[in-house]
mmCIF file of the N, C-alpha and C atoms, coordinates in Angstrom:
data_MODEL
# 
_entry.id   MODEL 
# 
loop_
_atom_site.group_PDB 
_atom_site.id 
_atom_site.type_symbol 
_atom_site.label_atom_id 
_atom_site.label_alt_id 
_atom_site.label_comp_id 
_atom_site.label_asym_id 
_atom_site.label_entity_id 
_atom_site.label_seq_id 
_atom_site.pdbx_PDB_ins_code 
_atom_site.Cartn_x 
_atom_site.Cartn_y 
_atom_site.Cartn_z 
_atom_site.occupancy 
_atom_site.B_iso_or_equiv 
_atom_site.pdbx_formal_charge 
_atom_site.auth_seq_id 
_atom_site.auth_comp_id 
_atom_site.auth_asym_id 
_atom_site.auth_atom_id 
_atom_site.pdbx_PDB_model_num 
ATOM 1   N N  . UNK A 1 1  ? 7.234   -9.684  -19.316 1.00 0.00 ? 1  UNK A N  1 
ATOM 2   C CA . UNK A 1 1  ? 7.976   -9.196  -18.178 1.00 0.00 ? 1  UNK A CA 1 
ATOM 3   C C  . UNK A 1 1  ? 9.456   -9.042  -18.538 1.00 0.00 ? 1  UNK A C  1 
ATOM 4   N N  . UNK A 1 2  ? 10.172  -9.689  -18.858 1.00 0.00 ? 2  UNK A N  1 
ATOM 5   C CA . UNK A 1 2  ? 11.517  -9.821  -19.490 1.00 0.00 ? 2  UNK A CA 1 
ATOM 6   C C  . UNK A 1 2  ? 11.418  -8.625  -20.521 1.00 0.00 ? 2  UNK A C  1 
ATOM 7   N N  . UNK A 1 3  ? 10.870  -8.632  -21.395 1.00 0.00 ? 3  UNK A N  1 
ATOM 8   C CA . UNK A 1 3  ? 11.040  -7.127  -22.622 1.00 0.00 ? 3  UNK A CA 1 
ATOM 9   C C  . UNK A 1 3  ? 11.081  -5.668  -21.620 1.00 0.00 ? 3  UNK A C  1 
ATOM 10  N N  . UNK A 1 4  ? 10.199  -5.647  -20.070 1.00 0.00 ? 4  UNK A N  1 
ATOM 11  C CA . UNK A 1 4  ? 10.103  -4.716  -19.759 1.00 0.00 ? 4  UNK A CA 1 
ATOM 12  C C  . UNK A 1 4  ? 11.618  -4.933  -18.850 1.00 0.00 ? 4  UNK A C  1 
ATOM 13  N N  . UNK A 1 5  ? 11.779  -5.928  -18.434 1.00 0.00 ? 5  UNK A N  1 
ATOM 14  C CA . UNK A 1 5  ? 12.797  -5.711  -17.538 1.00 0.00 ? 5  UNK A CA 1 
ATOM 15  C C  . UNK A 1 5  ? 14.278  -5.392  -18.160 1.00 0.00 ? 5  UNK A C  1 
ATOM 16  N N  . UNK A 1 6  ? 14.542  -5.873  -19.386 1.00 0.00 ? 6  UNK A N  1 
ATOM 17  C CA . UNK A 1 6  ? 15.280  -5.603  -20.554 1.00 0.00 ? 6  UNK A CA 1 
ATOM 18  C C  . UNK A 1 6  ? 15.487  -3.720  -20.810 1.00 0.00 ? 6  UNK A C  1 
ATOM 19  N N  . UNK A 1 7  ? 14.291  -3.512  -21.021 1.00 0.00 ? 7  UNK A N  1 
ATOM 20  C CA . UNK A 1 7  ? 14.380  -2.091  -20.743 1.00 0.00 ? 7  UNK A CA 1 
ATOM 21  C C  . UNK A 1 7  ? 15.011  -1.506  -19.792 1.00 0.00 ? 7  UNK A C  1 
ATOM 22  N N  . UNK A 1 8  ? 14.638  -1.707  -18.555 1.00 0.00 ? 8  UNK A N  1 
ATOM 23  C CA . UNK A 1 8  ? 15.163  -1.136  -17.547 1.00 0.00 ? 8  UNK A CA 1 
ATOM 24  C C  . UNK A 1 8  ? 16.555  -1.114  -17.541 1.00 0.00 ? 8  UNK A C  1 
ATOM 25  N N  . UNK A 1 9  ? 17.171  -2.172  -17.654 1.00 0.00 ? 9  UNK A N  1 
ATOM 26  C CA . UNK A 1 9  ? 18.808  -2.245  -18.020 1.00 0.00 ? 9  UNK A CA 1 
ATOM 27  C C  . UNK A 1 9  ? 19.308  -1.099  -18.919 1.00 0.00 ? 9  UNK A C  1 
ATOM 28  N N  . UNK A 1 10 ? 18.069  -0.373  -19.646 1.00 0.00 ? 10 UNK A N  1 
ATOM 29  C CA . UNK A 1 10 ? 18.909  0.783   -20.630 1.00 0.00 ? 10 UNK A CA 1 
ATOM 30  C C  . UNK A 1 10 ? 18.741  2.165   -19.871 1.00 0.00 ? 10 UNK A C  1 
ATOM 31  N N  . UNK A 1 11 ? 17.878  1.985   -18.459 1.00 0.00 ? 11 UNK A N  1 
ATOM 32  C CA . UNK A 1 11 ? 17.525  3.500   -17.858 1.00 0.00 ? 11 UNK A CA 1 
ATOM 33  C C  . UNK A 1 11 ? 19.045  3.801   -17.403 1.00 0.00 ? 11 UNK A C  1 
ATOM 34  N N  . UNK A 1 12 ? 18.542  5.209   -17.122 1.00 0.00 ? 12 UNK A N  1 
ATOM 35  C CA . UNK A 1 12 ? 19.554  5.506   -16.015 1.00 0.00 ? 12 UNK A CA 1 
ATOM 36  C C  . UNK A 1 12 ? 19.672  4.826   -14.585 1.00 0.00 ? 12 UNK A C  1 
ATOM 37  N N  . UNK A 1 13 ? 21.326  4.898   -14.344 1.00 0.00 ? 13 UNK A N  1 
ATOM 38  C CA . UNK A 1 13 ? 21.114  4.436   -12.768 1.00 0.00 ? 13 UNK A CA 1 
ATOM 39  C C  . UNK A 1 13 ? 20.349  4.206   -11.414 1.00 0.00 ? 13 UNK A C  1 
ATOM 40  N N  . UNK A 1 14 ? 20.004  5.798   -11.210 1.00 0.00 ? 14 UNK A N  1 
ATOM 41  C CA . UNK A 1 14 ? 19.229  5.893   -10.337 1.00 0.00 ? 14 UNK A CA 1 
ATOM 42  C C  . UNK A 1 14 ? 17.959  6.168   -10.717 1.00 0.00 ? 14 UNK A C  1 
ATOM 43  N N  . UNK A 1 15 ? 17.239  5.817   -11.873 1.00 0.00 ? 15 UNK A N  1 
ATOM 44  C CA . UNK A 1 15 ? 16.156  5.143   -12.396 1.00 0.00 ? 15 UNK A CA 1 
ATOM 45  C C  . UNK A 1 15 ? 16.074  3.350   -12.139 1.00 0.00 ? 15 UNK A C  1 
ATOM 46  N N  . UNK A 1 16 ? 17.306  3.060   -12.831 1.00 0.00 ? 16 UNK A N  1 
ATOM 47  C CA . UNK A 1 16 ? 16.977  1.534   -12.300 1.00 0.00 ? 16 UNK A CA 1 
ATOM 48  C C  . UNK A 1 16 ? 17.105  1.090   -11.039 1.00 0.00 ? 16 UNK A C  1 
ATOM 49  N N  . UNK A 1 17 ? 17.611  1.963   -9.597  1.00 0.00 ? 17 UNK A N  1 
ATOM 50  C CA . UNK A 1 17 ? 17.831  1.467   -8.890  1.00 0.00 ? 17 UNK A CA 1 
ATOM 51  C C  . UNK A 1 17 ? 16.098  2.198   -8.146  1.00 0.00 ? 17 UNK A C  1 
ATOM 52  N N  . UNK A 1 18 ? 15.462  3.304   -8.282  1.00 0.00 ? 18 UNK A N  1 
ATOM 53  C CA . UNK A 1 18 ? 13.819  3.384   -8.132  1.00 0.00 ? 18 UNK A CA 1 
ATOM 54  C C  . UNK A 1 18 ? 13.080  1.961   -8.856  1.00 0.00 ? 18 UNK A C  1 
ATOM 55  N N  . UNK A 1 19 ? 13.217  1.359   -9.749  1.00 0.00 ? 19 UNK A N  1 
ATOM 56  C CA . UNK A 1 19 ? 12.735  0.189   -10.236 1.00 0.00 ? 19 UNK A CA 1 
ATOM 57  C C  . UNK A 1 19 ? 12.652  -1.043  -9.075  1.00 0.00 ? 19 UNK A C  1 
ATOM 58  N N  . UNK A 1 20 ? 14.260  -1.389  -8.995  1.00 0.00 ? 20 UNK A N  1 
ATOM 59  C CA . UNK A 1 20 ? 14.807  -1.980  -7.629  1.00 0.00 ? 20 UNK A CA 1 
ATOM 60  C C  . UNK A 1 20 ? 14.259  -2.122  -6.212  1.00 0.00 ? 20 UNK A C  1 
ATOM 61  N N  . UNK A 1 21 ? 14.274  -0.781  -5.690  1.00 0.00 ? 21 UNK A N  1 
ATOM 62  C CA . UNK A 1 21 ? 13.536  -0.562  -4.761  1.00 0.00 ? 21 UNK A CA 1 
ATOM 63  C C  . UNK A 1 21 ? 11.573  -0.850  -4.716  1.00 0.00 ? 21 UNK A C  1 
ATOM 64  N N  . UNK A 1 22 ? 11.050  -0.761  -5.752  1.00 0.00 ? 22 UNK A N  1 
ATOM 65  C CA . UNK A 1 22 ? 9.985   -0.941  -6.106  1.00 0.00 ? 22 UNK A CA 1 
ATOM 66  C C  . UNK A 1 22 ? 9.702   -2.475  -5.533  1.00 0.00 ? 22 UNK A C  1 
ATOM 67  N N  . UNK A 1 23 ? 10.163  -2.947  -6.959  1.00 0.00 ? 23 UNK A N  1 
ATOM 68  C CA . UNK A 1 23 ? 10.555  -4.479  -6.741  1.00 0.00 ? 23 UNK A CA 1 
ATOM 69  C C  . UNK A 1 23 ? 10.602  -5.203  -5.046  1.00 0.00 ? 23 UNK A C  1 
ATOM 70  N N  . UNK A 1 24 ? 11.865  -4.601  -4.467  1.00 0.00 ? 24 UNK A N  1 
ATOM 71  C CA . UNK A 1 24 ? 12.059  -5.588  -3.155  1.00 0.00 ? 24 UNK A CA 1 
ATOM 72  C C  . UNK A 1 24 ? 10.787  -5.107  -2.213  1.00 0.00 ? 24 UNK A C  1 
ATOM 73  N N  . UNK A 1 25 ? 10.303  -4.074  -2.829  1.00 0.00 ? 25 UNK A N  1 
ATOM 74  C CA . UNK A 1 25 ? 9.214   -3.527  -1.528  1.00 0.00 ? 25 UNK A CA 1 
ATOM 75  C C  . UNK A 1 25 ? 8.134   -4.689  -1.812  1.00 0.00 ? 25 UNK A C  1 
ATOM 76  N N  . UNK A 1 26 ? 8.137   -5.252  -3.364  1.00 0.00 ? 26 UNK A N  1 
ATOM 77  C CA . UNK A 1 26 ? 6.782   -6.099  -3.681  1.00 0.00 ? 26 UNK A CA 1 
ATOM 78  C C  . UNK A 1 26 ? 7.450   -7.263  -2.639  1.00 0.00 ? 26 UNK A C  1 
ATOM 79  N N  . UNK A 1 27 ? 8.542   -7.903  -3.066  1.00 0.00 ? 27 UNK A N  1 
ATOM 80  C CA . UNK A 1 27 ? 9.181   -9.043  -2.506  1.00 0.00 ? 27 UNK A CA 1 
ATOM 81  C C  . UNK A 1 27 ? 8.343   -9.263  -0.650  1.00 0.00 ? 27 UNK A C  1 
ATOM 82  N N  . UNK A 1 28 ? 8.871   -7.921  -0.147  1.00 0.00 ? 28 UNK A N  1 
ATOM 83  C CA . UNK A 1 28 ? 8.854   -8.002  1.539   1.00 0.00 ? 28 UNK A CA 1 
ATOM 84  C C  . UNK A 1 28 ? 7.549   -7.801  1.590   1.00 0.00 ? 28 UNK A C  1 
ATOM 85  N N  . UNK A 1 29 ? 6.459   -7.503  1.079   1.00 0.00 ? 29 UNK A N  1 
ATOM 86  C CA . UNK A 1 29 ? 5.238   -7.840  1.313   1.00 0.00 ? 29 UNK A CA 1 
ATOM 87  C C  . UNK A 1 29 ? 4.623   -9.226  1.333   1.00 0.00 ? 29 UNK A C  1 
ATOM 88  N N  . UNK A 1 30 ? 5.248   -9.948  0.533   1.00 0.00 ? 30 UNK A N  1 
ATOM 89  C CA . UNK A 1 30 ? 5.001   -11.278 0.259   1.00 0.00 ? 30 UNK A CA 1 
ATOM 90  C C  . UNK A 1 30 ? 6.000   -12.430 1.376   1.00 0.00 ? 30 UNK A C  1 
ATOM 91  N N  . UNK A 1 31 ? 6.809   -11.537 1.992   1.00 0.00 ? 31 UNK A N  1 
ATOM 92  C CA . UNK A 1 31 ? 7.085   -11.799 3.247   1.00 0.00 ? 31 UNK A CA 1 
ATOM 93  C C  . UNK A 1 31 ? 6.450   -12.093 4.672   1.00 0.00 ? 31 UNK A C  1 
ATOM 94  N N  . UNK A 1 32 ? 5.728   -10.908 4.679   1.00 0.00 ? 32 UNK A N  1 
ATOM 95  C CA . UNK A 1 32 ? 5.309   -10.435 5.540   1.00 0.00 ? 32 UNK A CA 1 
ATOM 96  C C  . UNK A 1 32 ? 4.218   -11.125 6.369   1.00 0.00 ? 32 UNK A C  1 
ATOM 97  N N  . UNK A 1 33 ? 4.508   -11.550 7.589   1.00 0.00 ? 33 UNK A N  1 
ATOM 98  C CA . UNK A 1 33 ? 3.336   -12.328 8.243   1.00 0.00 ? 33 UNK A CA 1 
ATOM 99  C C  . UNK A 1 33 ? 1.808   -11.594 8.345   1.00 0.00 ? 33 UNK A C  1 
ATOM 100 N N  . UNK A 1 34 ? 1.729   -10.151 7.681   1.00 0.00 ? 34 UNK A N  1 
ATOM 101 C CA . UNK A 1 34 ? 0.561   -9.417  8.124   1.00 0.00 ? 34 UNK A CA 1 
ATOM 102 C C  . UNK A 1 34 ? -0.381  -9.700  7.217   1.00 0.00 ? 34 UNK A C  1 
ATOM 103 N N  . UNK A 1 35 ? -1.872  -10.160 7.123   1.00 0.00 ? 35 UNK A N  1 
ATOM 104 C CA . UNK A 1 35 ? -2.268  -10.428 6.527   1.00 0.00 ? 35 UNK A CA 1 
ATOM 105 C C  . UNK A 1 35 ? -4.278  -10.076 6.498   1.00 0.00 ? 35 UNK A C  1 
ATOM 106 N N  . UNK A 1 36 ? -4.608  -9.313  5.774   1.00 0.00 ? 36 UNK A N  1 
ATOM 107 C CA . UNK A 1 36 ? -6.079  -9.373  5.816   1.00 0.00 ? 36 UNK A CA 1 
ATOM 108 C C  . UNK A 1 36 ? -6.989  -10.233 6.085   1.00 0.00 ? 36 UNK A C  1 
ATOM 109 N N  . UNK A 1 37 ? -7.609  -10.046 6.922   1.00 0.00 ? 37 UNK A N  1 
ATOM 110 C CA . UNK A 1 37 ? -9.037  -11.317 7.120   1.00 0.00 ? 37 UNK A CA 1 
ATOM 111 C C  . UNK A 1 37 ? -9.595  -11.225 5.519   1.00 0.00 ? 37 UNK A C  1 
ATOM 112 N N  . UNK A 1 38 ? -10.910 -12.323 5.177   1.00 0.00 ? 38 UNK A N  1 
ATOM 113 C CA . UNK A 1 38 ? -11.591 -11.525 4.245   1.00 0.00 ? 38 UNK A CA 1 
ATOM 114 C C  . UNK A 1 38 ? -12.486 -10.586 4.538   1.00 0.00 ? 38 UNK A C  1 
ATOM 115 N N  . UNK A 1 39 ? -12.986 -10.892 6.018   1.00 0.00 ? 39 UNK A N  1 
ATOM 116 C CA . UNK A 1 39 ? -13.886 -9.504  6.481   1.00 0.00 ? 39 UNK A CA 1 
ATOM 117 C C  . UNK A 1 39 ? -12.983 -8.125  6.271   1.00 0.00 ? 39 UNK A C  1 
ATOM 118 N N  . UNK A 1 40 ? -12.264 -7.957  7.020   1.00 0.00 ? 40 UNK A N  1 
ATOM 119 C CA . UNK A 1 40 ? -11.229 -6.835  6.412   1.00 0.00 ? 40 UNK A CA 1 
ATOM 120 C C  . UNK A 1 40 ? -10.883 -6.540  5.157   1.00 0.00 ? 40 UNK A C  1 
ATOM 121 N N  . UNK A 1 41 ? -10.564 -7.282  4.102   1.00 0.00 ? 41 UNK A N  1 
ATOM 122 C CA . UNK A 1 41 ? -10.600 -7.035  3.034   1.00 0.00 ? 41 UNK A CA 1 
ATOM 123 C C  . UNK A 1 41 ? -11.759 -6.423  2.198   1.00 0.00 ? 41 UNK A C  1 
ATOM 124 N N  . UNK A 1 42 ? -12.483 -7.181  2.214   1.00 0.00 ? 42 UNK A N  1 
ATOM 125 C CA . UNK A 1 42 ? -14.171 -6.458  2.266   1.00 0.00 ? 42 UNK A CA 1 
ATOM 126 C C  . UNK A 1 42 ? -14.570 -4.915  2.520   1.00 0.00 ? 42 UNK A C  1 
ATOM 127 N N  . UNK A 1 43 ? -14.225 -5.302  3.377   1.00 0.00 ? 43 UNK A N  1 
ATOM 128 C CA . UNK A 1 43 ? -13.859 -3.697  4.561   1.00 0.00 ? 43 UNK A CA 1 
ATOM 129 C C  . UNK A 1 43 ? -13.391 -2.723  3.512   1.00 0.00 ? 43 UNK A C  1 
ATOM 130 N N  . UNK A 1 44 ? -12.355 -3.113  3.075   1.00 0.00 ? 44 UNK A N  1 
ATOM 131 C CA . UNK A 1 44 ? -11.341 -1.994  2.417   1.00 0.00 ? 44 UNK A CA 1 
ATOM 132 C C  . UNK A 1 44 ? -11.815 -1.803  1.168   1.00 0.00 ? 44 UNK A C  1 
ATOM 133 N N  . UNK A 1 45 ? -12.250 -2.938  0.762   1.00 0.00 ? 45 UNK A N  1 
ATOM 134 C CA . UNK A 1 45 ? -12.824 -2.851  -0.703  1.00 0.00 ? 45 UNK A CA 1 
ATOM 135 C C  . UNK A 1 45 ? -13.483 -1.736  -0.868  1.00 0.00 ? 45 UNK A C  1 
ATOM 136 N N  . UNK A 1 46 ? -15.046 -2.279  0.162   1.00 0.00 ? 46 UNK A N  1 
ATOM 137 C CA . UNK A 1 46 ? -16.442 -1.190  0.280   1.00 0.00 ? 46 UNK A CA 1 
ATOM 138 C C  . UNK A 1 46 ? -15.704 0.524   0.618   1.00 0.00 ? 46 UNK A C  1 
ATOM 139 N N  . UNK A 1 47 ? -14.998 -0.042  1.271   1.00 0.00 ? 47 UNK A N  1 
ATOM 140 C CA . UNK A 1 47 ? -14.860 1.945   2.061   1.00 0.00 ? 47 UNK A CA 1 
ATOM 141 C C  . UNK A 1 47 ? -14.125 2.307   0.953   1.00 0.00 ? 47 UNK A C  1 
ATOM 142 N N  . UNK A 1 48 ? -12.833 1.863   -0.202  1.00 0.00 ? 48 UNK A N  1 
ATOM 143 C CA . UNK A 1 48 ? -12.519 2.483   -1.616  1.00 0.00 ? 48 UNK A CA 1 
ATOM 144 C C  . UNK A 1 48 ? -13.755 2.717   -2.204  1.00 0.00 ? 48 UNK A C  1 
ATOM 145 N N  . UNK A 1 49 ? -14.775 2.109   -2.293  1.00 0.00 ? 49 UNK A N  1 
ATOM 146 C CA . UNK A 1 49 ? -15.512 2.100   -3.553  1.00 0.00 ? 49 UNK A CA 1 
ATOM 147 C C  . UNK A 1 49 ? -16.639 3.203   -3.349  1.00 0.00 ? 49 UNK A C  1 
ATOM 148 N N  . UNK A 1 50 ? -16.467 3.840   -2.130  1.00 0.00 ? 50 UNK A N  1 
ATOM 149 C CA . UNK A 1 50 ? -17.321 4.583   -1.539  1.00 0.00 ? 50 UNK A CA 1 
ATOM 150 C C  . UNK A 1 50 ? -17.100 6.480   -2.522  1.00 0.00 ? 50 UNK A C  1 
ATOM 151 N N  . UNK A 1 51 ? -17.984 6.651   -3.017  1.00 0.00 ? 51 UNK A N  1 
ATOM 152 C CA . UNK A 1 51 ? -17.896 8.213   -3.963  1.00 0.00 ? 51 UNK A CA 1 
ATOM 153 C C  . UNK A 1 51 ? -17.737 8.939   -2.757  1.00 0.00 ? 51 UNK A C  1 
ATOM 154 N N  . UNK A 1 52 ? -18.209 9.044   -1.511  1.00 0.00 ? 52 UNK A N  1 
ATOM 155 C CA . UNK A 1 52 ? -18.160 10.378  -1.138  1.00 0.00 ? 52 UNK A CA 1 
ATOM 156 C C  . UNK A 1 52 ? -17.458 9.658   0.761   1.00 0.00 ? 52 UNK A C  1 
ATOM 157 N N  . UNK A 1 53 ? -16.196 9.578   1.026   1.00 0.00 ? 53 UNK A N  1 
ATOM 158 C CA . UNK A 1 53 ? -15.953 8.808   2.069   1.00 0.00 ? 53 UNK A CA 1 
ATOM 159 C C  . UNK A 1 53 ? -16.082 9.844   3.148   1.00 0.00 ? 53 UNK A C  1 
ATOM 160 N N  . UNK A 1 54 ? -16.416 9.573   4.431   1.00 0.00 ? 54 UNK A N  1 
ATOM 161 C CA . UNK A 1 54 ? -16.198 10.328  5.530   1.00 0.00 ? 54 UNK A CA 1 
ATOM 162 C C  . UNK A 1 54 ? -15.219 10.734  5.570   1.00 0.00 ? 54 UNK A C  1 
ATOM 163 N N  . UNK A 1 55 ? -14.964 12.158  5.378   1.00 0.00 ? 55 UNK A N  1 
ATOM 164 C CA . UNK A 1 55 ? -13.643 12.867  6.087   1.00 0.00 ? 55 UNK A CA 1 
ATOM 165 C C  . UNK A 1 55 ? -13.434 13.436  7.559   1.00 0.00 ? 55 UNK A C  1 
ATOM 166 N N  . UNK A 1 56 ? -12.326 13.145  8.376   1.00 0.00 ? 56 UNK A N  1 
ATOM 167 C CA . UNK A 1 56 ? -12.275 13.339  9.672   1.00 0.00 ? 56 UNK A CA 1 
ATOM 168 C C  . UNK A 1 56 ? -11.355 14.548  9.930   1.00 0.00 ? 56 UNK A C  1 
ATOM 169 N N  . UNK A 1 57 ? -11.410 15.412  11.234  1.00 0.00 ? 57 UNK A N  1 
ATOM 170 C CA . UNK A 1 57 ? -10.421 16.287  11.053  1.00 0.00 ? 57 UNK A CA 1 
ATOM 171 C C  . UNK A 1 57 ? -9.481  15.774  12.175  1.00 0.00 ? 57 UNK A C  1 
ATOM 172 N N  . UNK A 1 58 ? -8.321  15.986  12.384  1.00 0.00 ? 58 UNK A N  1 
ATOM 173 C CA . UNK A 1 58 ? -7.619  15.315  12.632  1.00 0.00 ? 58 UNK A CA 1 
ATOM 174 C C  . UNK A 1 58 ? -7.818  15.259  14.427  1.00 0.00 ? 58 UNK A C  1 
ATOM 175 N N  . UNK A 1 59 ? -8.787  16.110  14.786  1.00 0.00 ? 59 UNK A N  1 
ATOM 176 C CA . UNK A 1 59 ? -9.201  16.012  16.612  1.00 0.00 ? 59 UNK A CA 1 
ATOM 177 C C  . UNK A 1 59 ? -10.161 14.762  16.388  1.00 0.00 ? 59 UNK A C  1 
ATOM 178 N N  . UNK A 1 60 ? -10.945 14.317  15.407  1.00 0.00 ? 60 UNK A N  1 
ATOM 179 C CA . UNK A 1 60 ? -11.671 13.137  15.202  1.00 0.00 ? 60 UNK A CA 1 
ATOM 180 C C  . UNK A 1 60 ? -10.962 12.166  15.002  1.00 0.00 ? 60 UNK A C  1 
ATOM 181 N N  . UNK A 1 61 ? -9.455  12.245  14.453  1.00 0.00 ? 61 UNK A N  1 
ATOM 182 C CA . UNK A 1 61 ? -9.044  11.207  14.253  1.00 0.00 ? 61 UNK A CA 1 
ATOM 183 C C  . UNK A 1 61 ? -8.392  10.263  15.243  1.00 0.00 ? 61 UNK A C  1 
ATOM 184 N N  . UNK A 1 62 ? -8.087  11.506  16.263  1.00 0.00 ? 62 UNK A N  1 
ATOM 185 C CA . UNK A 1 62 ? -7.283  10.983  17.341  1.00 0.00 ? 62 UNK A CA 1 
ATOM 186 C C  . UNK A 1 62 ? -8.299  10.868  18.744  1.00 0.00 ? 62 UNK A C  1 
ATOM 187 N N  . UNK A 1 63 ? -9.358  11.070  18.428  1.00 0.00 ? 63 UNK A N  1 
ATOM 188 C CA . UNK A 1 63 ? -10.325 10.543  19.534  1.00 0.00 ? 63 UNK A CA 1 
ATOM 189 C C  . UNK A 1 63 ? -10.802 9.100   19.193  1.00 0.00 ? 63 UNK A C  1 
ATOM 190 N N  . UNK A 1 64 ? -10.756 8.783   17.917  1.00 0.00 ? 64 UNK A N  1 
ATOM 191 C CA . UNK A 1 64 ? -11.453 7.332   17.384  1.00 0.00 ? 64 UNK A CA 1 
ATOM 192 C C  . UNK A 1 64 ? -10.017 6.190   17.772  1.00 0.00 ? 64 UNK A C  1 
ATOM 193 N N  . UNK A 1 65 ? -8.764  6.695   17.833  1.00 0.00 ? 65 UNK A N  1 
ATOM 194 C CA . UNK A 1 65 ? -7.760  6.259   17.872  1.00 0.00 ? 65 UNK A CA 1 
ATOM 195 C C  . UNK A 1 65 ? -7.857  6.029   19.584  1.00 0.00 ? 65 UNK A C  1 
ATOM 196 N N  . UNK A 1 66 ? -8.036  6.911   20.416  1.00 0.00 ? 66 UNK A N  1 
ATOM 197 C CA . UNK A 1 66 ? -8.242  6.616   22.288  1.00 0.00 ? 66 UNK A CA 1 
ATOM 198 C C  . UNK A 1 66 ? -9.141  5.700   21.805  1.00 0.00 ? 66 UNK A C  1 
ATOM 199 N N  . UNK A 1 67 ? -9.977  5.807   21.245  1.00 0.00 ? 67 UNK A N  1 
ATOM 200 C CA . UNK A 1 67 ? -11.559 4.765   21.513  1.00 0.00 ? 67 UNK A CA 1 
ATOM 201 C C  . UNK A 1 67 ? -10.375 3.312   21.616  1.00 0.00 ? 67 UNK A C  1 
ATOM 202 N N  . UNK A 1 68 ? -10.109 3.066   20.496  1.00 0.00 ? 68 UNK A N  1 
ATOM 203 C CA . UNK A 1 68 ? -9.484  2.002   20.527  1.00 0.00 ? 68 UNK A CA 1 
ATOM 204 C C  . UNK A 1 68 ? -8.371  1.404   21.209  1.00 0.00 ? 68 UNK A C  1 
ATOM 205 N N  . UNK A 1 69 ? -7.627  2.398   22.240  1.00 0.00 ? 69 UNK A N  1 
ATOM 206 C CA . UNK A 1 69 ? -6.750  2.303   22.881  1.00 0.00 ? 69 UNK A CA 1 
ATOM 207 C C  . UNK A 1 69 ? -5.513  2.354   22.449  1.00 0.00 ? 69 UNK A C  1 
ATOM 208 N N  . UNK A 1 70 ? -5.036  3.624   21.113  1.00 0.00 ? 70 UNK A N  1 
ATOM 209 C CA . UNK A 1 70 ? -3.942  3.536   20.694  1.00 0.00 ? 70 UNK A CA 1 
ATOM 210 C C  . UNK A 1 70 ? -3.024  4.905   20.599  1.00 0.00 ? 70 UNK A C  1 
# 
């Protein structure tokens, strides 16, 4: 980690400061009170791992969204 971060010190500016930003985005996740069940996680796993996923058009998307009250 250090050899790579070493590097970065030789990018350009606003290269190292995209690095930066990277970085604090990992930080505030690890913040963050939001957190997956493992059922949910599961969830997300299976539906990535899925070859051919349901695609919705976007009048489907926003009727499944009323379903739920949002």
């Amino acid at each position: 980690m250090k050899a790579v971060l070493d590097r970065v010190l030789g990018w350009p500016p606003e290269r190292q400061q995209e690095a930066a930003d990277i970085l604090m985005s990992i930080e505030a996740q690890d913040r963050s009170g939001y957190r997956l069940s493992d059922e949910q996680l599961a969830e997300l796993r299976r539906r990535r791992a899925e070859r051919d996923p349901e695609v919705l058009s976007l009048a489907e998307f926003d009727e499944r969204l009323r379903r739920f009250g949002v």
